[in-house]
N, C-alpha and C positions, 0 to 999 in steps of 0.2 A: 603486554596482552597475553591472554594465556594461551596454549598452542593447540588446543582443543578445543577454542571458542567457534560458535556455528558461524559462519556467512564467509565474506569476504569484505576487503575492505574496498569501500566503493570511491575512494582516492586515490585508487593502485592502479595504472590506467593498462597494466598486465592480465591483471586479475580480472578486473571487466570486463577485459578485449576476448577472456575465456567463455563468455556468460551470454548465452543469445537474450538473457532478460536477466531484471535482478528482481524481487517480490518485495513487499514489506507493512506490517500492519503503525496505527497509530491508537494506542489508547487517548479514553480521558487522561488529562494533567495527571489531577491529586487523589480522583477515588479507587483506591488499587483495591483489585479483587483476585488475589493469588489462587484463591481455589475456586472461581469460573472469569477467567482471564478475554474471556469473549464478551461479557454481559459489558465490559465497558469500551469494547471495541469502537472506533469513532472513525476509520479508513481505512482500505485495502487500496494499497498502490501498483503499478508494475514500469517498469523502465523495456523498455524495446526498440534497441535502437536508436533513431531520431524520437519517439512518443515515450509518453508519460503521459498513464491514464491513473485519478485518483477517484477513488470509488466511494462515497458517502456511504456509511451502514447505521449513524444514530444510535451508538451503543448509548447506555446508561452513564450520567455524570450528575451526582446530586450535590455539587459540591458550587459553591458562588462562583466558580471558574468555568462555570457549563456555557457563558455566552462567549467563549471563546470556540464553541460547537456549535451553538445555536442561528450565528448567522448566516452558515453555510448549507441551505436547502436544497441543493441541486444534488441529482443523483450523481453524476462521470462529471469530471472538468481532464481537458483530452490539448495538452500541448506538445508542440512539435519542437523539441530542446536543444535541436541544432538552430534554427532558426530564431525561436524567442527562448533564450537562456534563463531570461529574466519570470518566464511564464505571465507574462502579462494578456496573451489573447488564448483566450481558450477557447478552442475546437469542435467537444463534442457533438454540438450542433449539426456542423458540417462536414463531420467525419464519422458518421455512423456506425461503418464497418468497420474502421480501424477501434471506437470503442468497446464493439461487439467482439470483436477478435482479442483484442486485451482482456476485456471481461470474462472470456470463457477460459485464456489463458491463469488469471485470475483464481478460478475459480476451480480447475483442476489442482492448482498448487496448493489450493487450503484442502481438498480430497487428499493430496499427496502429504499435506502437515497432518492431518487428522489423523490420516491412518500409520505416520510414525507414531505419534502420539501413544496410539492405543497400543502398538505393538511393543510401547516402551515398558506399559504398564502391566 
């Protein structure tokens, strides 16, 4: 692994233990758009602790693999990863604030990507 690569390895249970959250986006599979990398954005995640809130955004996917996207309509699905590892009951619902508080977590950190972003350019 190259030693300049961004993140951390979220198997390193060091390196996590450093990290009051970890962030992380999902594209579509197969439709890569190198020069607008957002248009096929398909999730914003965040790790905090016990939760994990994953955030539906319906980027663009024009490709026969889009229903691997399409059956997931819910905006937040909000699990508690100490207790169900497996993610099998999702929260949202009943956790309001804690998705609210992840969301806005969230959402500062694409503010703080963006604007490395530009200041790269």
């Amino acid at each position: 692994m190259p030693a300049d690569l961004p993140g951390i390895n979220l198997t390193d249970p060091e390196a996590t233990a450093r990290r009051d959250a970890v962030f992380g986006v999902t594209h579509a599979i197969h439709n890569m758009t190198p020069e607008d990398p957002m248009a096929t954005l398909q999730y914003l995640w965040c790790i905090e602790r016990d939760w994990k809130l994953i955030h539906r955004v319906h980027g663009i996917d024009t490709t026969h693999y889009r229903a691997v996207h399409e059956w997931d309509q819910a905006a937040d699905h909000l699990y508690n990863i100490s207790t169900d590892p497996q993610e099998t009951r999702d929260l949202a619902d009943e956790q309001q604030a804690v998705v609210s508080r992840l969301q806005a977590r969230i959402d500062l950190w694409q503010q703080h990507e963006a604007a490395s972003v530009e200041a790269a350019e």
